[in-house]
NUDREN-26749 format. One line per field, with one value per atom (N, C-alpha, C): x, y, z; atom name. Coordinates in steps of 0.02 Angstrom, whole numbers, plus 50000, padded with zeros to 5 digits. Each point is the difference from the previous one (the first is absolute). Layout:
! NUDREN-26749
x = [X_...]
y = [Y_...]
z = [Z_...]
atome = [CA_...]
***
This chain:
! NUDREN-26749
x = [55619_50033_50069_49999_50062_50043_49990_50034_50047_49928_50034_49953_49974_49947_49931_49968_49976_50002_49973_50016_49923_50016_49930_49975_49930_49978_49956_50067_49967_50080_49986_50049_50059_50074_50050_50039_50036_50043_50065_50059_50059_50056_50029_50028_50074_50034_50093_50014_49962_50036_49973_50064_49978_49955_49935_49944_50005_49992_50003_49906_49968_49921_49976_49953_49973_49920_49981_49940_49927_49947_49929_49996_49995_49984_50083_50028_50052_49989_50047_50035_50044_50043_50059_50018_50023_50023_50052_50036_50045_50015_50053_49987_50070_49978_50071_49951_50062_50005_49962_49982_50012_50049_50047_50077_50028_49996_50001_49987_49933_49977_50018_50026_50030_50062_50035_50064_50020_49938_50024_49969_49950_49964_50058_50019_50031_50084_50019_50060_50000_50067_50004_49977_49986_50004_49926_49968_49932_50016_50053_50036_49994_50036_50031_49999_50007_49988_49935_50022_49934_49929_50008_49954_49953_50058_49980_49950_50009_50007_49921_49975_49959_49961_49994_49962_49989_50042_50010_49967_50010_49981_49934_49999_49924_49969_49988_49953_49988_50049_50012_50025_50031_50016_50054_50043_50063_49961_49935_49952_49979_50021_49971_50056_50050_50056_50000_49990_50000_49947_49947_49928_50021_49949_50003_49981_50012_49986_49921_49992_49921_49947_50017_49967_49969_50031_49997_49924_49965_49927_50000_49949_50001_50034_49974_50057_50066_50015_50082_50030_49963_50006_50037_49936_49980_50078_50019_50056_50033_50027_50094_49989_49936_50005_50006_49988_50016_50061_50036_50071_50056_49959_50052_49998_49931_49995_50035_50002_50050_50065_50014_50094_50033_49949_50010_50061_50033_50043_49957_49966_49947_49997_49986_49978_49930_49956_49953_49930_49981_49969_49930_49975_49927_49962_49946_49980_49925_49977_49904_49981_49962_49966_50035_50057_50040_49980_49930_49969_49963_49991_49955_50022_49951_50020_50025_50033_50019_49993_49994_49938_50029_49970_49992_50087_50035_50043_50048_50012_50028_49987_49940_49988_50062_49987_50031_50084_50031_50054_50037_49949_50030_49994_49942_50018_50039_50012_50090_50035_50026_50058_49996_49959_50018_49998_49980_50012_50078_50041_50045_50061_49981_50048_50007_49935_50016_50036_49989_50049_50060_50011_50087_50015_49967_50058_49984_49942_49981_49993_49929_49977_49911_49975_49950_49932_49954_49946_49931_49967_49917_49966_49983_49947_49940_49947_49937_49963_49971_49960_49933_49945_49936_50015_50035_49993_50021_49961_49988_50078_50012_50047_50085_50006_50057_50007_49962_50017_50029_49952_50014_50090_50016_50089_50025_49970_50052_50013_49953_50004_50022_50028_50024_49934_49988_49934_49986_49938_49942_49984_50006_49943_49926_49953_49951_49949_49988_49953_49950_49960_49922_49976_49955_49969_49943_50009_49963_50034_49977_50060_50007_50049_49993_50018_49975_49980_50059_50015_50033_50012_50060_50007_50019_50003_50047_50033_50062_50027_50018_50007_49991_50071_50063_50031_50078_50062_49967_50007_49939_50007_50029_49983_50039_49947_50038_49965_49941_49978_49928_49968_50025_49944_49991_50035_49988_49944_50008_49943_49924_50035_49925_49948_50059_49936_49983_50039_49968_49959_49976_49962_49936_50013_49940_49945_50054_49945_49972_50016_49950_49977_50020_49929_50030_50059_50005_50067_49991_50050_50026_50069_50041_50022_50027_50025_50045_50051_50070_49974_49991_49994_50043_49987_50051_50048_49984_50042_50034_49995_50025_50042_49961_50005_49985_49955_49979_49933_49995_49926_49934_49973_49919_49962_49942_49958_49956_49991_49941_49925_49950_49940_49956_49993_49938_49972_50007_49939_50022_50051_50021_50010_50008_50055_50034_50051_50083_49985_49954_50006_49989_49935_49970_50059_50022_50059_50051_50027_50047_49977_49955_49970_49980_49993_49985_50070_50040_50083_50030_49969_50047_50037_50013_50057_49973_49997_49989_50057_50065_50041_50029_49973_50047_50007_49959_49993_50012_50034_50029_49964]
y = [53361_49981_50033_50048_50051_49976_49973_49963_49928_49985_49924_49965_50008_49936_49978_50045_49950_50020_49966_49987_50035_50055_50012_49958_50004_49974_50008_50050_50013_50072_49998_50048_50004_50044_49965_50048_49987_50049_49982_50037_50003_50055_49975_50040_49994_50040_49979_50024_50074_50008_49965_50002_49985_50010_49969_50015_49979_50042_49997_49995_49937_49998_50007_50029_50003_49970_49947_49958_50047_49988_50016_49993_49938_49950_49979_50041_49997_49921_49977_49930_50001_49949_49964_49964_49952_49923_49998_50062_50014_49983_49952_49972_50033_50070_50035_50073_50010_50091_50041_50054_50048_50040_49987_50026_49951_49940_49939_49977_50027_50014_50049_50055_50065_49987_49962_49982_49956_49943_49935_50029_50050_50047_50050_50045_50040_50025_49952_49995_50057_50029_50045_50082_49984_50103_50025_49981_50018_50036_49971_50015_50092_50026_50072_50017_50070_50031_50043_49998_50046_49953_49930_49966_49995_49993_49974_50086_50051_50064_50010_49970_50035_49949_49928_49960_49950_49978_49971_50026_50081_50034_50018_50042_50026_49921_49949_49970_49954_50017_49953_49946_49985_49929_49992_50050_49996_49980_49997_50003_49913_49974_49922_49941_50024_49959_49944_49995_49959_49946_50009_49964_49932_49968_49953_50007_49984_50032_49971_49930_49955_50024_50041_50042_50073_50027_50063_50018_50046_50022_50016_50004_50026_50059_50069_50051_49999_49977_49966_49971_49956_49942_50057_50040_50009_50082_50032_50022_49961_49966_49958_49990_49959_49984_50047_50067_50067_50011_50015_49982_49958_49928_49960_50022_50002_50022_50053_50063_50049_50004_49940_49988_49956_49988_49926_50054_49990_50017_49999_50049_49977_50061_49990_50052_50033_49930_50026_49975_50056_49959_50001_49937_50014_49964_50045_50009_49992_49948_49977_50014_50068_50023_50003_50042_50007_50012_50055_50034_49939_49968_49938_49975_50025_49957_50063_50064_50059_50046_50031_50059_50049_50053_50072_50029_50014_50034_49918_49956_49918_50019_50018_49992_50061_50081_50051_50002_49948_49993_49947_49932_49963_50034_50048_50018_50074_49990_50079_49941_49975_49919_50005_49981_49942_50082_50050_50045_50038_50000_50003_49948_49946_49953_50002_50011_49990_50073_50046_50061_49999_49952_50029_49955_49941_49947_50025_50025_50020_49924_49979_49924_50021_49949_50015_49951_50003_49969_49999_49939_49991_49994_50046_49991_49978_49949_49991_50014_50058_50004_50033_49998_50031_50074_50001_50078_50025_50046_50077_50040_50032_50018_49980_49935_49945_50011_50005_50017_50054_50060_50069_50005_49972_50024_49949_49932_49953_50017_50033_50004_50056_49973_50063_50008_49924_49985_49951_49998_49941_49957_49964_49927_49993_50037_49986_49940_49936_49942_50015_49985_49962_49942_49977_49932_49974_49944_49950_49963_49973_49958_49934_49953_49946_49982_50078_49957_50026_50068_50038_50077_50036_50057_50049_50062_50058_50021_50019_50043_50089_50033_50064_50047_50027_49993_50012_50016_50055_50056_50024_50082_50028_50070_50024_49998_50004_49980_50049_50063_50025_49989_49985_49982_49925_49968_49905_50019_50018_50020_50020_50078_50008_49953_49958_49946_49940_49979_49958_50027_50041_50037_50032_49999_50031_49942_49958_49922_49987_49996_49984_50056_50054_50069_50036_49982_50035_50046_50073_50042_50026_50009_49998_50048_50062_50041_49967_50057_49983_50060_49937_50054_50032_50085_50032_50001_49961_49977_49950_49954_49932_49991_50024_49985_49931_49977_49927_50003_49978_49984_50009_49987_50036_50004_49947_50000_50031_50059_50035_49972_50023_49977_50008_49970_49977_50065_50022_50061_50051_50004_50069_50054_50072_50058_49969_49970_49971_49960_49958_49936_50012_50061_50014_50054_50039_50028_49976_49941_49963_49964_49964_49970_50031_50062_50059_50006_50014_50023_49931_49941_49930_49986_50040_49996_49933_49956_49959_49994_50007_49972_50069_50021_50069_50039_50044_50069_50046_50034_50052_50036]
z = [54606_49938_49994_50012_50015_50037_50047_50072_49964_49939_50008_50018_50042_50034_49976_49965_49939_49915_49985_49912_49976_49948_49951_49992_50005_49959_49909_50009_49911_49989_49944_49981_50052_50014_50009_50060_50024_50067_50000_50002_49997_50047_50042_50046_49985_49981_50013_50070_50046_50057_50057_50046_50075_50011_50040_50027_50078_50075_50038_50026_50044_49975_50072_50034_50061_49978_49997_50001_50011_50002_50032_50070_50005_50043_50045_50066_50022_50069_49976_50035_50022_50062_49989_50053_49966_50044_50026_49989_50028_50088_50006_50075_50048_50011_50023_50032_50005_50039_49927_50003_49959_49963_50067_49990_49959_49995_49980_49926_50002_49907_49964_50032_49957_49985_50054_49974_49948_50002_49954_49924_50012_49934_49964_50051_49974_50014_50048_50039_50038_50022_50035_49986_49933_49967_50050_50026_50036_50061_50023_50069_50003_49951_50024_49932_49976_49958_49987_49897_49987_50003_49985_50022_50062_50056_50055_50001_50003_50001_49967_49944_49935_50017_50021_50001_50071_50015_50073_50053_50008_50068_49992_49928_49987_49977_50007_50004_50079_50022_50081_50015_49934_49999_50044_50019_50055_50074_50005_50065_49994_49950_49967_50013_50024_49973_50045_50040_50071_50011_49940_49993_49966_50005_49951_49953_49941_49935_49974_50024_49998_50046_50033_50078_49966_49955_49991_49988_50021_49952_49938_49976_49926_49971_50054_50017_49970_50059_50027_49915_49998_49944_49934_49993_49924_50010_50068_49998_49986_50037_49960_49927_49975_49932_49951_50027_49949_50004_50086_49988_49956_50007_49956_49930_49966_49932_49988_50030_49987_50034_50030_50007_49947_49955_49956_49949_49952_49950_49937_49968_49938_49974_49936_49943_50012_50023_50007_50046_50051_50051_49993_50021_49985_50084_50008_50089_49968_50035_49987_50085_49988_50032_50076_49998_50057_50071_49987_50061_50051_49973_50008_50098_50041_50070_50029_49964_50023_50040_50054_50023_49976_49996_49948_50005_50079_49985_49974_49985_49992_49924_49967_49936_49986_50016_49978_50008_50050_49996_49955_49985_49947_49932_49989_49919_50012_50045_49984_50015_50030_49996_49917_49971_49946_49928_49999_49986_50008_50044_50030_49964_50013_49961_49922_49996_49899_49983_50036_49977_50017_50056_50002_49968_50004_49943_49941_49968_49940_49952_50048_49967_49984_49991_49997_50027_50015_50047_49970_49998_49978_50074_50017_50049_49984_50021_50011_50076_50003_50046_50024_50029_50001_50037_50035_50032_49989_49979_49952_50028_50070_50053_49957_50012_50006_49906_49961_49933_49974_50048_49985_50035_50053_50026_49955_49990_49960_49914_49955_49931_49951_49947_49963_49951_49973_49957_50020_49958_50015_49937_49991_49954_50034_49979_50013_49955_50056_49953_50002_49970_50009_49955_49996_49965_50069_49986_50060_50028_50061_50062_49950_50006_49994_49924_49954_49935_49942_50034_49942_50043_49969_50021_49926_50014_49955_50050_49960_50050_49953_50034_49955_50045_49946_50030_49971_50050_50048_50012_50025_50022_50049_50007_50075_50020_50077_50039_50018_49986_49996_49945_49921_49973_50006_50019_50016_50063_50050_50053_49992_49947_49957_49956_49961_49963_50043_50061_50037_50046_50036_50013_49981_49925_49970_49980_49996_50018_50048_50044_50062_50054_49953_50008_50060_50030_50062_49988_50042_50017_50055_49982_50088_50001_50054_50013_50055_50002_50050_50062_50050_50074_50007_50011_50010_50077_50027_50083_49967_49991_50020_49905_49953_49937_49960_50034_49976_49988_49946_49945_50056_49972_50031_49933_50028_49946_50010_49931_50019_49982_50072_49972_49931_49978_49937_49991_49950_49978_50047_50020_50049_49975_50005_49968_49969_50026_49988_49941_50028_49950_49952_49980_49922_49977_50032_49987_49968_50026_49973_49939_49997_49948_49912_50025_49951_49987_50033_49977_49956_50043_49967_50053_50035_50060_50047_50003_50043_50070_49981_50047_50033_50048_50064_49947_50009_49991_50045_50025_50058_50012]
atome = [N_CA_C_N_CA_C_N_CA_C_N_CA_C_N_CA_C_N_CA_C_N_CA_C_N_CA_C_N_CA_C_N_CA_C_N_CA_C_N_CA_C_N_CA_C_N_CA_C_N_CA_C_N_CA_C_N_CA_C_N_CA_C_N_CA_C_N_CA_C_N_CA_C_N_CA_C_N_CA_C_N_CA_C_N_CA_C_N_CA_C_N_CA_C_N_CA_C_N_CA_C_N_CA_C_N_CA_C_N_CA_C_N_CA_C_N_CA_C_N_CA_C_N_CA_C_N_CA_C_N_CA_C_N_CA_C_N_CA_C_N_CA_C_N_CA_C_N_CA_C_N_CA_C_N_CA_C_N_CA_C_N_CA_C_N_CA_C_N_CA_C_N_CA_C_N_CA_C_N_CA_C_N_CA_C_N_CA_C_N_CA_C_N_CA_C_N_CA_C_N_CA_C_N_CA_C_N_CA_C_N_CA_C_N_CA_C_N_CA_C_N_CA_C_N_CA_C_N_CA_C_N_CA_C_N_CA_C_N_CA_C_N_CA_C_N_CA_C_N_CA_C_N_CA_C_N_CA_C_N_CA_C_N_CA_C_N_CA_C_N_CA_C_N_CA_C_N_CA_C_N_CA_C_N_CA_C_N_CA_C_N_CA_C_N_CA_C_N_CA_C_N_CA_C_N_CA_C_N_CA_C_N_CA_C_N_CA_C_N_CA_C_N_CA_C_N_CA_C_N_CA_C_N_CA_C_N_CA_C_N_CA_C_N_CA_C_N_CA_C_N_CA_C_N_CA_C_N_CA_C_N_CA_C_N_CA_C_N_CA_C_N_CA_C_N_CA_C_N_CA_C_N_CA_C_N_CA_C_N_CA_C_N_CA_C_N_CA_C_N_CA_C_N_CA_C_N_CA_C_N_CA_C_N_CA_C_N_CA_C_N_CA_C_N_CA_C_N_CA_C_N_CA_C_N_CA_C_N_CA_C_N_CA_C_N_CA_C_N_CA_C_N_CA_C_N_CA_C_N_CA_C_N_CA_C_N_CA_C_N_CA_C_N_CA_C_N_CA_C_N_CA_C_N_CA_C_N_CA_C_N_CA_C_N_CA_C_N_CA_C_N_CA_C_N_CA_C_N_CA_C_N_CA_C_N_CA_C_N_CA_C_N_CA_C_N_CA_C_N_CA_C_N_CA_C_N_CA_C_N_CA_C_N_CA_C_N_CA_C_N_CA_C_N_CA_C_N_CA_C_N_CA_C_N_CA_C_N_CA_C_N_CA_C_N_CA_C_N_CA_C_N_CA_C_N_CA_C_N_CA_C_N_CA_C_N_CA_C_N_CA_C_N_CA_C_N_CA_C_N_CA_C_N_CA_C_N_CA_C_N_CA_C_N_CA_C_N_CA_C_N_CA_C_N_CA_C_N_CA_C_N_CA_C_N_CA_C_N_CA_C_N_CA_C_N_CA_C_N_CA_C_N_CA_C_N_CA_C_N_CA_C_N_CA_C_N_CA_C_N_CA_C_N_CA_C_N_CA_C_N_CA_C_N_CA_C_N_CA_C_N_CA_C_N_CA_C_N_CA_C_N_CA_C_N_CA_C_N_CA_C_N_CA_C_N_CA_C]
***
């Protein structure tokens, strides 16, 4: 609705700024190079700079250019389309479920990319996405929903990003600590030390 692309159906939505939109579900009919679609997307500014620099390299897309753009994997795919969305000119970007097709270090470099951009331009970004990881480097806060699929949602909202964690979390009963090697989530087992530990505190989300 935000995007534009569809209409409430009940009560009302209104945007005056730019919206730059990266889809769910990544496509394109695009019948060219890669090099090809970045250019006719975003012209030359992709080439060199703080762009090429913050987003281009750390996602690999400089490794893409030579492909066919209808050839690409999902991978492949679902990089450039984060690219274009954050080379676009906009007030404000919105990314449906970016990680999506990603592998782990692919996920951790697109959400510092798109983290990265909204600070130096000093814009701002709606992320939608399931991994826990890719939220924690991408968010300042959270909108946490719930309701039922299909029928209706709340959204509650928004918090920072440990108490948005904490109340989505405390819903579906589980708690994470940050491995101290690597620093990425780890769910602790059910009824553990940790877990009743945390649970007793409230602390659901990395506790040190």
């Amino acid at each position: 609705m935000i995007a534009g692309e569809i209409e409430p159906d009940m009560g009302w939505c209104t945007m005056d700024a730019t919206v730059s939109y990266k889809q769910q579900h990544v496509t394109t009919d695009f019948d060219g190079s890669v090099q090809d679609w970045l250019d006719t997307e975003l012209g030359g500014r992709w080439r060199s700079g703080e762009f090429h620099t913050q987003v281009i390299r750390p996602l690999q897309v400089d490794q893409l250019l030579e492909l066919r753009a209808k050839k690409l994997s999902g991978g492949e795919l679902q990089a450039v389309c984060i690219a274009i969305c954050l080379g676009k000119e906009a007030d404000l970007y919105l990314l449906d479920e970016p990680s999506a097709h990603l592998d782990a270090n692919a996920r951790m470099e697109a959400a510092k990319a798109i983290r990265r951009t909204m600070e130096s331009n000093e814009k701002a970004a709606m992320v939608i996405d399931h991994d826990i990881y890719f939220i924690d480097i991408v968010s300042d806060s959270l909108l946490v929903f719930d309701g039922e699929g299909g029928k209706h949602g709340n959204a509650q909202g928004p918090l920072s990003l440990r108490k948005g964690m904490n109340r989505f979390l405390a819903d579906v009963d589980v708690t994470f600590r940050r491995d101290h090697e690597s620093h990425r989530p780890r769910i602790n087992k059910p009824n553990s030390r940790k877990d009743r530990e945390q649970k007793a505190s409230g602390e659901y989300f990395y506790v040190e």
